[in-house]
C-alpha positions in Angstrom: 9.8 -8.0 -47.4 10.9 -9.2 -43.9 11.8 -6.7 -41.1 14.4 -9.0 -39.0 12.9 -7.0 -35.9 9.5 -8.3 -36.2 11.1 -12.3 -36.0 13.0 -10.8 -33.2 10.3 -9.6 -31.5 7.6 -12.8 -31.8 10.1 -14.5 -30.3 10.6 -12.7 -27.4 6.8 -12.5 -26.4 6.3 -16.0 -27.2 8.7 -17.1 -25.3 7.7 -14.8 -22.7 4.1 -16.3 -22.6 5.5 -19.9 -21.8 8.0 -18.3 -19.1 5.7 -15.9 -17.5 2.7 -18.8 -16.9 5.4 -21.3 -15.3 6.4 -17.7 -12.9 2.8 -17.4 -12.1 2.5 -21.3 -11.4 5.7 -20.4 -9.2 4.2 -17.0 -7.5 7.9 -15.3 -9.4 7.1 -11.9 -10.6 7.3 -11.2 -13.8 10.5 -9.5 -13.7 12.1 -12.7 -12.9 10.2 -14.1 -16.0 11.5 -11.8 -18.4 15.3 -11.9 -17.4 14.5 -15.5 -17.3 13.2 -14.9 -21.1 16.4 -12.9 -22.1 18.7 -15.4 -20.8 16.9 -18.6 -22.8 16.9 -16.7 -26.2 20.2 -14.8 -25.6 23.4 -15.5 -27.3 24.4 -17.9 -23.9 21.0 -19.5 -24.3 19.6 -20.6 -26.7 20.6 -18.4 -29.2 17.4 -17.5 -30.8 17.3 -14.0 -31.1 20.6 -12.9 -33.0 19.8 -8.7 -33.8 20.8 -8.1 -30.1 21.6 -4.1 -30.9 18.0 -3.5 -32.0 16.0 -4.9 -28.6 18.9 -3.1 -26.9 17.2 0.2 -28.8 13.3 -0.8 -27.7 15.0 -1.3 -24.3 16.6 2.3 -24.7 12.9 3.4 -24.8 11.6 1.3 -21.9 14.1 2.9 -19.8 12.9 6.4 -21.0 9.1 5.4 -20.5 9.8 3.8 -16.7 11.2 6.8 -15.9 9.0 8.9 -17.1 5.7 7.2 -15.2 7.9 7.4 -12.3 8.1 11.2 -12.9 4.5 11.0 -13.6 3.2 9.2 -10.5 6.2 11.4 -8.1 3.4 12.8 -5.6 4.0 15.3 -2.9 0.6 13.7 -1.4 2.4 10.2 -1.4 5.6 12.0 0.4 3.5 13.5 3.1 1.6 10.3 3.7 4.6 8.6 4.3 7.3 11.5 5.2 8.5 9.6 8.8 8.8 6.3 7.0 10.7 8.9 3.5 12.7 11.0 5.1 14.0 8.4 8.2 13.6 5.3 7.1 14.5 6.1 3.4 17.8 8.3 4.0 19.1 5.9 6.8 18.1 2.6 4.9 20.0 4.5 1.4 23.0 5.6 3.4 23.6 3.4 5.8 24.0 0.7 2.6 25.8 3.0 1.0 28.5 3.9 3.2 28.9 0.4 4.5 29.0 -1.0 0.9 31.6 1.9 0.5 33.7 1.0 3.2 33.7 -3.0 2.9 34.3 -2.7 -1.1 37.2 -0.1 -0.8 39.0 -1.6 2.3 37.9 -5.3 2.2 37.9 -5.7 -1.3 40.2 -2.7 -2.7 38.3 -1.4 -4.8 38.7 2.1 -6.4 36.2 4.6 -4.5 34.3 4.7 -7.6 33.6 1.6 -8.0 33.0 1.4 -4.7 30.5 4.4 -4.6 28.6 2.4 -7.8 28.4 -0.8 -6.0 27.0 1.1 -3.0 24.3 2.2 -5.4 23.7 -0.9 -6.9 22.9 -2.9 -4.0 20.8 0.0 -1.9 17.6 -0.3 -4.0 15.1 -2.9 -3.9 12.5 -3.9 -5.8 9.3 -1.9 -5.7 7.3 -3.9 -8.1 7.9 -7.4 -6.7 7.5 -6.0 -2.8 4.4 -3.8 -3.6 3.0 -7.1 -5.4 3.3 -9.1 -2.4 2.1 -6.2 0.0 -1.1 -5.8 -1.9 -1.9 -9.6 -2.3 -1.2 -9.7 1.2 -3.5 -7.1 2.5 -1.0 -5.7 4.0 -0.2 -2.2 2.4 -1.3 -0.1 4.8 -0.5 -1.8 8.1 2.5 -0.7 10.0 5.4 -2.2 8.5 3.9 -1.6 5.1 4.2 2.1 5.5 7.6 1.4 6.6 8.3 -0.6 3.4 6.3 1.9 1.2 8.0 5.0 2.9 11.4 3.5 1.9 10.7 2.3 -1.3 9.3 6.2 -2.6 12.7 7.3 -1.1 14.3 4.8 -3.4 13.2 5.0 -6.8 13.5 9.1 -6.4 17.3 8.8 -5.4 17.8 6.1 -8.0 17.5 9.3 -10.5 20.5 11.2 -8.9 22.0 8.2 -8.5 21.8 7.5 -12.5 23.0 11.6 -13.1 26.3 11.0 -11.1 27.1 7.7 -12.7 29.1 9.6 -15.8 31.0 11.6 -13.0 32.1 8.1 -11.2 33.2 6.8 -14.9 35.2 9.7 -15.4 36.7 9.9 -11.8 39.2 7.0 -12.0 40.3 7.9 -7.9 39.4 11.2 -7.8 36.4 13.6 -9.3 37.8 15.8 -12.4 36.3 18.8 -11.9 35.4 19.9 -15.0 32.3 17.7 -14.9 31.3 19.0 -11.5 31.3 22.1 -14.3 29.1 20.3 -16.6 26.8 18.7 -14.0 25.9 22.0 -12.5 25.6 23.6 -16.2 23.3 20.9 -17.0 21.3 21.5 -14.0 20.9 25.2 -14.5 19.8 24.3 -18.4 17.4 21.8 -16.7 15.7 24.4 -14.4 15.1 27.4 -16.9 13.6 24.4 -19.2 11.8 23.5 -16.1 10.2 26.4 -15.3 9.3 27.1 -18.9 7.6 23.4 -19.4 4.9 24.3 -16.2 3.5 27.4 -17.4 3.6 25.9 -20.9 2.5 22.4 -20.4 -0.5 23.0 -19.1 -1.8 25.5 -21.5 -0.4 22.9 -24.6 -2.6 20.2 -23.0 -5.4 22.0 -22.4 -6.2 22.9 -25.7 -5.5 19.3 -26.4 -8.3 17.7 -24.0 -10.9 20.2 -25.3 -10.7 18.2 -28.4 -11.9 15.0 -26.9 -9.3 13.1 -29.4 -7.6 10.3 -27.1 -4.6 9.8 -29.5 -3.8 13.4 -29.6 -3.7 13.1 -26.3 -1.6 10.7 -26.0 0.7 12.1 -28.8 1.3 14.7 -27.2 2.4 12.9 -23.7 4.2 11.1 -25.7 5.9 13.9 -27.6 6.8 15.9 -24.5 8.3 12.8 -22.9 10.9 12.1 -26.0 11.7 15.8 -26.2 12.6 16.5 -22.9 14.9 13.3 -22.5 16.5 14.4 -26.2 17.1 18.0 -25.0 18.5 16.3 -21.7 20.8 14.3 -24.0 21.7 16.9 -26.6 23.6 18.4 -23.7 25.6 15.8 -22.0 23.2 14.4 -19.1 21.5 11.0 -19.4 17.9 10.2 -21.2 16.9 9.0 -18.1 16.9 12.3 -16.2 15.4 13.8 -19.3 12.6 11.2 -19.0 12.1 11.4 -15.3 11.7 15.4 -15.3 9.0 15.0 -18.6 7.3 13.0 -16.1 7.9 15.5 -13.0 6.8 18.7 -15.9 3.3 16.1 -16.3 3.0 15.2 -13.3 1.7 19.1 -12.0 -0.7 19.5 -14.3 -4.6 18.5 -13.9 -3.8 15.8 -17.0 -1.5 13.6 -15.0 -3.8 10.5 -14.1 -5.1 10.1 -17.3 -1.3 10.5 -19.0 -0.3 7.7 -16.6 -3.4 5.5 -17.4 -2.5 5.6 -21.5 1.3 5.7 -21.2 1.5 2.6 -18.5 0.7 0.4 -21.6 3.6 0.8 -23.6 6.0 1.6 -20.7 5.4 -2.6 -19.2 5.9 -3.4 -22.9 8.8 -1.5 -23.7 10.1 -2.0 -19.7 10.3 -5.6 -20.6 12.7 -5.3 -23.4 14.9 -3.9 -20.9 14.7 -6.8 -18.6 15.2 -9.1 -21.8 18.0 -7.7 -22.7 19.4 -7.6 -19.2 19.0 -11.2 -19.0 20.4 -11.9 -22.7 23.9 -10.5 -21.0 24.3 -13.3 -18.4 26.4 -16.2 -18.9 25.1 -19.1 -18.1 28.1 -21.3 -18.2 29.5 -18.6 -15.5 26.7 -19.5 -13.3 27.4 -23.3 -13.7 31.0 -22.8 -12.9 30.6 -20.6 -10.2 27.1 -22.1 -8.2 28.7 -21.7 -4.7 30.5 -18.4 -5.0 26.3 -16.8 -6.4 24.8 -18.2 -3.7 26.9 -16.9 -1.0 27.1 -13.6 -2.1 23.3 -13.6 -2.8 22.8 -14.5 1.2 25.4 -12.3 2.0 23.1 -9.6 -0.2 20.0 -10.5 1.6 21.4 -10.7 5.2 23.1 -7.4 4.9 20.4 -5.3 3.2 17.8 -6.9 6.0 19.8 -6.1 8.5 20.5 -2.5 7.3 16.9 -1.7 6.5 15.4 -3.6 9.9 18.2 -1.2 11.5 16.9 2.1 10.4 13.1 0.3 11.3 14.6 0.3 15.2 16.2 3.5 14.9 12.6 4.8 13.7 11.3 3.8 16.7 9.3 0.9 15.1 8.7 -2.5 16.8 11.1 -5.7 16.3 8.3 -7.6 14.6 7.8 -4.5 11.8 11.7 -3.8 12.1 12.2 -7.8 11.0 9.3 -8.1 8.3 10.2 -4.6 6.6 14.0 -5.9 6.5 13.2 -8.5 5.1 10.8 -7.5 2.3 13.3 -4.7 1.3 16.5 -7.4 1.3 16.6 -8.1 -2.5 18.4 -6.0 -5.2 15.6 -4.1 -7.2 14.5 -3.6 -10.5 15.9 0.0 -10.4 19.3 -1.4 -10.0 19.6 -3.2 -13.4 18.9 0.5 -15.1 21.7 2.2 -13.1 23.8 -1.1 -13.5 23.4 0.1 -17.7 24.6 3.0 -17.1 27.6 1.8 -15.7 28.2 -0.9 -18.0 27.8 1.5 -20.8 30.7 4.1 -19.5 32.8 1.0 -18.3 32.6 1.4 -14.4 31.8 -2.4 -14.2 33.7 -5.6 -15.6 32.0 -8.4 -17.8 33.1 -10.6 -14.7 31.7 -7.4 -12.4 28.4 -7.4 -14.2 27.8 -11.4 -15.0 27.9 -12.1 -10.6 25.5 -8.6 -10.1 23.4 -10.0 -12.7 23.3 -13.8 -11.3 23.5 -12.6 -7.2 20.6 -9.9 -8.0 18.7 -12.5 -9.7 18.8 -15.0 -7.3 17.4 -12.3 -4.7 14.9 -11.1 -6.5 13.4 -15.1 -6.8 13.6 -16.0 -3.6 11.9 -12.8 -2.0 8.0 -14.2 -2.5 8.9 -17.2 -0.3 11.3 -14.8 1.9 8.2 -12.6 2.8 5.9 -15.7 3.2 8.5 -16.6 6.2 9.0 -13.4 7.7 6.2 -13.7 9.9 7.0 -16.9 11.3 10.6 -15.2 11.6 9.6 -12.2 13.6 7.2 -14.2 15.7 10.2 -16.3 17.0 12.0 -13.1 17.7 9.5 -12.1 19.7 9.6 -14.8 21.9 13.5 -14.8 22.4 14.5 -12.9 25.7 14.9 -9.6 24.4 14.0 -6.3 26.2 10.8 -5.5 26.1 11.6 -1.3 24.4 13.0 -3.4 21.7 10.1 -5.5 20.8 7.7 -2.7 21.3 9.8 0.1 19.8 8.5 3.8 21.4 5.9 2.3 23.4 7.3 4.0 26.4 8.2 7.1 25.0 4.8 7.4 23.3 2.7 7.2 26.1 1.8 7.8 29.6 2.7 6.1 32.6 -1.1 5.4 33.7 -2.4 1.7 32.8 -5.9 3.2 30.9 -9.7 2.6 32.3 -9.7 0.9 35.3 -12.4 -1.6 34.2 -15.0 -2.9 31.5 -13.6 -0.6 28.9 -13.0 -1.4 25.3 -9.5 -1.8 23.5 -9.8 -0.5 19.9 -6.4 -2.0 18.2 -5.9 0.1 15.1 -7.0 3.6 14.4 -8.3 3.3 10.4 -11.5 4.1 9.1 -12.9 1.2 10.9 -10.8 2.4 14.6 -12.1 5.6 13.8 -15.6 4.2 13.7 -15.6 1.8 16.9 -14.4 4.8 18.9 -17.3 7.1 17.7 -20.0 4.3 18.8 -18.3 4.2 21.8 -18.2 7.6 23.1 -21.9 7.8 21.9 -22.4 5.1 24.5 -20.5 6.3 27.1 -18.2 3.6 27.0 -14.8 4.1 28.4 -12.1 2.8 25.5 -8.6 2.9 24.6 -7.1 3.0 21.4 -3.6 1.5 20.2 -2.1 2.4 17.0 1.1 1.8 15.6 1.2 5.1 13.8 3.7 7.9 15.5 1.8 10.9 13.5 -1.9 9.2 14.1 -1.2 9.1 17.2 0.2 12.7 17.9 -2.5 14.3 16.0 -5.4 12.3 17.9 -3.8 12.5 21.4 -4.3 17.0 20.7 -7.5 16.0 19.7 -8.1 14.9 23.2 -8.7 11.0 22.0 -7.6 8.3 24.2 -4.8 7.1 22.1 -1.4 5.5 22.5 1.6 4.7 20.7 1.7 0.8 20.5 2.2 -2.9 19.3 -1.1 -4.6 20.3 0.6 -7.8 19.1 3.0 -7.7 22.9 1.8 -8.9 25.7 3.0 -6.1 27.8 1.2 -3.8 25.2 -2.1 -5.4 26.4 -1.1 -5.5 29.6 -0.3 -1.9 29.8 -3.3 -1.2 28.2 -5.5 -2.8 31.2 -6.2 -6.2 28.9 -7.3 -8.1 31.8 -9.9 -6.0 33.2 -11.1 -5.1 29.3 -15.3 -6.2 28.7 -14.2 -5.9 24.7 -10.8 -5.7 22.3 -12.0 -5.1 18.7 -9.0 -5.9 16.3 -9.3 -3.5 13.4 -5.8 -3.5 11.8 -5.0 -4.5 8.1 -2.8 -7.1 9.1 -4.1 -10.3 9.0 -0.9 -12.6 10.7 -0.8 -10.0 13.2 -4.5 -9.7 14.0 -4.5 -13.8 14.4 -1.7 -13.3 16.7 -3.7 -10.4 19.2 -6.7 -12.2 19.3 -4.5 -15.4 20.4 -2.8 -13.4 23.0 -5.8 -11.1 23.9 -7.7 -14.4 24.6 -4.8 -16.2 26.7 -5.0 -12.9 28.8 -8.8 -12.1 29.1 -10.7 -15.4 29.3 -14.2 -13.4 29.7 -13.5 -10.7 27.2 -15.4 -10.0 24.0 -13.2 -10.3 21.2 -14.2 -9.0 17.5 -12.3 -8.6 14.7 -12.4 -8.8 11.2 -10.6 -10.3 7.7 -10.4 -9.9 4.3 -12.0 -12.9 3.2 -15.2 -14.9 4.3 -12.7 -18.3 4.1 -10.5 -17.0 7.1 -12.9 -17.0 9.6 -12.8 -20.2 11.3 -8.7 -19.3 11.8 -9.7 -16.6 14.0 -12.4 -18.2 15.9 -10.2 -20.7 16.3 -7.7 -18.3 17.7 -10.5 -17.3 20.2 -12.2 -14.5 18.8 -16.4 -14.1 19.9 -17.3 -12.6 16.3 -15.3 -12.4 13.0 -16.4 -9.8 10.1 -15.3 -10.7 7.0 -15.0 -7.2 4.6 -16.4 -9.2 1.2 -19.2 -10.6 3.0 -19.9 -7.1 5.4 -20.0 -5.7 1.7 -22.3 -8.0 0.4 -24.6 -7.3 3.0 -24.3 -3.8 2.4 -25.1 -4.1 -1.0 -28.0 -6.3 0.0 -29.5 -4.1 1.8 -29.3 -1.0 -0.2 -31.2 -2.7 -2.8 -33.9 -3.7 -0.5 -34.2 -0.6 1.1 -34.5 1.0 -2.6 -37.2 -1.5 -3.1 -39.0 -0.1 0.0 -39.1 -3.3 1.6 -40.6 -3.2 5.0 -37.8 -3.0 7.6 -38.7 -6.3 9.6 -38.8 -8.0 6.2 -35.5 -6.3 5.2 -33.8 -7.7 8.9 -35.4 -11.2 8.2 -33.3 -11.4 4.9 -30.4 -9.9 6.2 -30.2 -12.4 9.2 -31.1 -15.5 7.0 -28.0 -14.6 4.4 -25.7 -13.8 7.3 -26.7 -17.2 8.6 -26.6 -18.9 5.4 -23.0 -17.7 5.1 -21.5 -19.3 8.4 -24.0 -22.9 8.1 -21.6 -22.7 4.3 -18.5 -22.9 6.7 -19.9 -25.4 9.4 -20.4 -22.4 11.8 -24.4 -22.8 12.7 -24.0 -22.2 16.3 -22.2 -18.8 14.9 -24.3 -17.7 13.5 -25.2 -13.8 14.3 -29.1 -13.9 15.2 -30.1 -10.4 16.5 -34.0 -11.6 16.7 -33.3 -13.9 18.8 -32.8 -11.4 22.0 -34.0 -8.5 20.5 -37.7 -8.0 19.5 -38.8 -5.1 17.4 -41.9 -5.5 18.4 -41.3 -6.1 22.0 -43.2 -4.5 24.9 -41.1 -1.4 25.3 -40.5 0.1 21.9 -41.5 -0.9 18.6 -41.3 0.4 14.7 -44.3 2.2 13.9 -45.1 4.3 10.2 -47.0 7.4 10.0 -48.3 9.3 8.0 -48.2 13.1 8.1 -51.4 15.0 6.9 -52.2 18.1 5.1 -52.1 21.2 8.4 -49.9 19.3 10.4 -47.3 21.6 12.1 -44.4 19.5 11.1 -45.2 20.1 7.6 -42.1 22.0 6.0 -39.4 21.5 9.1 -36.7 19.9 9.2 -35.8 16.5 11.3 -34.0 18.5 13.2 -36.8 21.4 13.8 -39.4 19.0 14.2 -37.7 18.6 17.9 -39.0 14.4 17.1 -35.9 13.3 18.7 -35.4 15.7 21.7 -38.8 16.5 22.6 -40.7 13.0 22.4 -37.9 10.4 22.3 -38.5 9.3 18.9 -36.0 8.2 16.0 -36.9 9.3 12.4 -35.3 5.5 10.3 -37.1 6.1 6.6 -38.9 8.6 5.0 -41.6 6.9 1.6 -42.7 9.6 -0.5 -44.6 9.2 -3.5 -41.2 10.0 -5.9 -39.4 7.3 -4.0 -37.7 6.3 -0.7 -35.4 8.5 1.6 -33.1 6.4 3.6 -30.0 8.3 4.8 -31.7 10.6 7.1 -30.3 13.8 7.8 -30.9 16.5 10.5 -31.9 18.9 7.7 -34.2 16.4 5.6 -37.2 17.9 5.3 -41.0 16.4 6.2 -43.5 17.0 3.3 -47.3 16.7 2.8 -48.4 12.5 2.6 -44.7 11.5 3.6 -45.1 7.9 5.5 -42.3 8.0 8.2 -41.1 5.1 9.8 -40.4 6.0 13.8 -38.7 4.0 16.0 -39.1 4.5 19.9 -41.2 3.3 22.9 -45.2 2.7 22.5 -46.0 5.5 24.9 -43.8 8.1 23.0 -45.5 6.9 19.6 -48.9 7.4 20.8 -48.2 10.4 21.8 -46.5 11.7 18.7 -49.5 10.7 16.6 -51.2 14.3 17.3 -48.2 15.8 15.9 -48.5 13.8 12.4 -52.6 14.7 12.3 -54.4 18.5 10.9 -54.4 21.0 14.1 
């Protein structure tokens, strides 16, 4: 017996295969592939999948399921990570789009205000998925316009849920709100709060007893369950699945379970999420887009030039630098995902026209294609801004209000750009040497906390020459670029170099393949994170080999060399031995061995006084039961440990008494 919905659905995925491999080929994302798929096999395509009504129902349930990982993954961590770039850039970006999508629609286009108001909606979110892709392959998620970008998109797919729950009110509007469902809204919001309340004290006693049972698939049963259960209840009352779906998620989201609920239920939501986009695309006309070329693409630029402008806007008004202001605007320009669900909605209660909906389709589309290639040129855009004769608090954002009018160390100090893990790091080694540094983040919260902290921190754009400048570049003996921007740290080392001729300029990149690019842009020393990894790795397994430490350094300088002689970088290459002996007249590495009645049997490193009292540094401790090397100030010496001393040959002839019987 045939089930027409299995034909229906072979087709889809197959021709989703073919159309997804040519996006990849393309470096399109994959929503573009499946809206590409539903428009092919549509009734205005090809025509090849006829039982339109039942994908529209599996699209029914990818809607339920995106919102519901949405509700899952809602973290008040991720909101308080981000809550300058949520609460400012977000509301301004959201409103700002808004009202002035309000005002042109009802007074340039005369539109009713509630069409008006849904259009506003429409064209305020952006595509998380496609932007987040490109952020990530980019390296650049956590650099400062990333935040930006990330801050905003958060704020986004949140509001997109009221956004969906006032949708019936607009449809039933005509010019003005009837207030009978002002009414209903609040009663459905009271219902959805005592149901609320009840879900987190019993959802996490429900799944509790679940996990103790170890079964995965009543585990995800019963995600699943409570998922469809909430968004029926939801429905069975006159509000949308969608905010059903989304507070399932929220109800999930608080309890212990929620990564692993996200981990099994991501699986069926992309499957059942493409659906939607098929359908979506099995809507648009294709004839209208052949007729009407000219008319898609302008609004499209229109669309892009207006949201970039909007969301680079609320960047400035942040306080955040032209350059970020100009790549954030641009990455958050296209009409996103998110739209096309509230765009249902609407087409569902009759708030758009077929003619309304086949341009939004088409114009959203086109944005969404072209936003890869958009964010590939946004660097090369904002570096030309830069140079345009523009005042200098616009290019470098709060700069000035951020920091203090004196110009940093006077001389041979060291500019850490970037305050991360790494920043963090530099900064530490150089207070332990006593070496005067400066550190420039781009930040606002970093830097408030660190300046209380008493760190030498400012508020700043390393990539501006009057950044450096005001940060005492030219007198600087070292500028370590540390930020995970990889355009931008090309662009500092450039400048640093044009500005410091004599200064010693390190940085680092992702990948071993980029180095020559920023030696060629003048940097001393480039440190590439899968090679520094490597060599981590390589070590740790020597060490827990118990190599000997000058054989351990002898490998570990031959594969470090080996790596830049693979890029034509011989004279490059890092050779430590070559200035520095271990074995030279002053100090030297030296093992001893601690016998039974020694005193410093049973103290700690730290008691033993090896450090403070003779001058001597405790590297590796070999005991019969293996080898200790992370040495702690309260790792203990034992009976027959062989401990490997570093320090001067006068200082480790003395210390032998301490390591024999008294």
């Amino acid at each position: 017996m045939e089930v027409p919905i299995i034909k229906e659905i072979v087709i889809i995925f197959a021709l989703s295969i073919g159309v997804l491999l040519a996006c990849h080929r393309l470096k399109l994302p994959a929503v573009v592939g499946f809206l590409v798929t539903g428009i092919l096999c549509g009734p205005h395509g090809l025509g090849l999948v006829s039982a339109i009504d039942d994908v529209q129902n599996l699209a029914t349930i990818g809607i339920v399921l995106l919102l519901f990982t949405v509700g899952m993954e809602f973290s008040i961590k991720n909101i308080i990570k981000y809550k300058y770039y949520f609460f400012g850039g977000g509301v301004l970006q959201v409103f700002l789009t808004l009202g002035l999508t309000l005002l042109i629609s009802r007074y340039a286009m005369e539109r009713p205000w509630n069409e008006s108001i849904f259009l506003g909606f429409l064209i305020s979110l952006s595509s998380t998925a496609i932007v987040l892709r490109a952020l990530d392959e980019n390296g650049e998620t956590e650099s400062p316009h990333g935040r930006l970008i990330l801050g905003i998109l958060i704020f986004q797919d949140i509001v997109a849920v009221p956004m969906m729950l006032l949708v019936p009110l607009l449809a039933g509007s005509g010019e003005e709100f009837n207030l009978s469902h002002v009414y209903h809204f609040l009663y459905g919001i009271g219902v959805l709060l005592i149901m609320a309340i009840s879900a987190f004290y019993a959802v996490p006693w429900l799944l509790y007893f679940v996990t103790r049972t170890r079964n995965r698939e009543l585990f995800l049963l019963s995600i699943l369950t409570i998922c469809f259960a909430v968004a029926w209840i939801t429905s069975s009352i006159g509000l949308s699945l969608s905010l059903g779906a989304f507070l399932a998620g929220l109800i999930v989201s608080e309890s212990e379970y929620s990564d692993e609920a996200v981990g099994n239920v991501l699986p069926f939501q992309e499957i059942f999420t493409s659906f939607f986009f098929v359908s979506m695309g099995m809507l648009l006309d294709v004839s209208f887009v052949v007729h009407q070329p000219f008319l898609i693409m302008s609004i499209a630029l229109f669309v892009l030039f207006f949201k970039a402008v909007i969301a680079g806007g609320s960047a400035l008004i942040l306080g955040m630098p032209l350059r970020s202001a100009i790549i954030g605007g641009i990455a958050l320009s296209q009409v996103g995902e998110f739209a096309f669900v509230v765009a249902h909605s609407g087409i569902t209660l009759g708030l758009v026209t077929d003619y309304g909906y086949q341009l939004f389709l088409a114009v959203s589309l086109l944005t969404m294609g072209v936003t890869p290639s958009l964010m590939y040129c946004s660097n090369i855009i904002a570096s030309y801004a830069d140079k345009l004769p523009l005042p200098n608090r616009l290019k470098t954002g709060l700069q000035y209000k951020l920091t203090d009018s004196s110009h940093g160390p006077a001389t041979g100090h060291v500019i850490i750009c970037g305050f991360g893990i790494r920043g963090r790091h530099i900064a530490r080694a150089a207070k332990a040497a006593n070496m005067p540094y400066l550190i420039l983040e781009m930040n606002p919260e970093t830097v408030k906390a660190e300046k209380l902290k008493g760190e030498p921190i400012r508020y700043g754009d390393p990539s501006h020459p009057s950044v450096l400048v005001h940060a005492g570049i030219r007198t600087a003996s070292t500028v370590a670029v540390v930020i995970n921007d990889p355009i931008a740290s090309k662009h500092i080392v450039k400048l640093a170099r044009s500005l410091n001729v004599n200064a010693y300029i390190i940085t680092r990149t992702r990948y071993f393949q980029e180095v020559p690019l920023m030696l060629k842009a003048g940097a001393n020393d480039v440190i590439p994170d899968e090679f520094g990894s490597s060599l981590e790795i390589f070590t740790r397994i020597l060490q827990k080999a118990s190599i000997p430490l000058d054989t351990l350094y002898r490998f570990v300088d031959e594969l470090r060399t080996e790596g830049y002689e693979a890029l034509g970088l011989q004279n490059r290459a890092i050779k430590p031995n070559s200035n520095f002996s271990i074995e030279s007249p002053e100090v030297k590495i030296e093992t001893l061995s601690l016998n039974e009645g020694s005193t410093l049997i049973g103290k700690t490193i730290f008691e033993s006084e090896l450090k403070k009292a003779h001058g001597l540094t405790v590297l590796m401790i070999k005991r019969q039961n293996g080898t200790i090397s992370l040495i702690h100030p309260e790792t203990d010496l034992q009976a027959s440990d062989s401990v490997v001393l570093f320090g001067s040959h006068d200082n480790l002839q003395k210390a032998k008494n301490l390591f024999q019987a008294t």
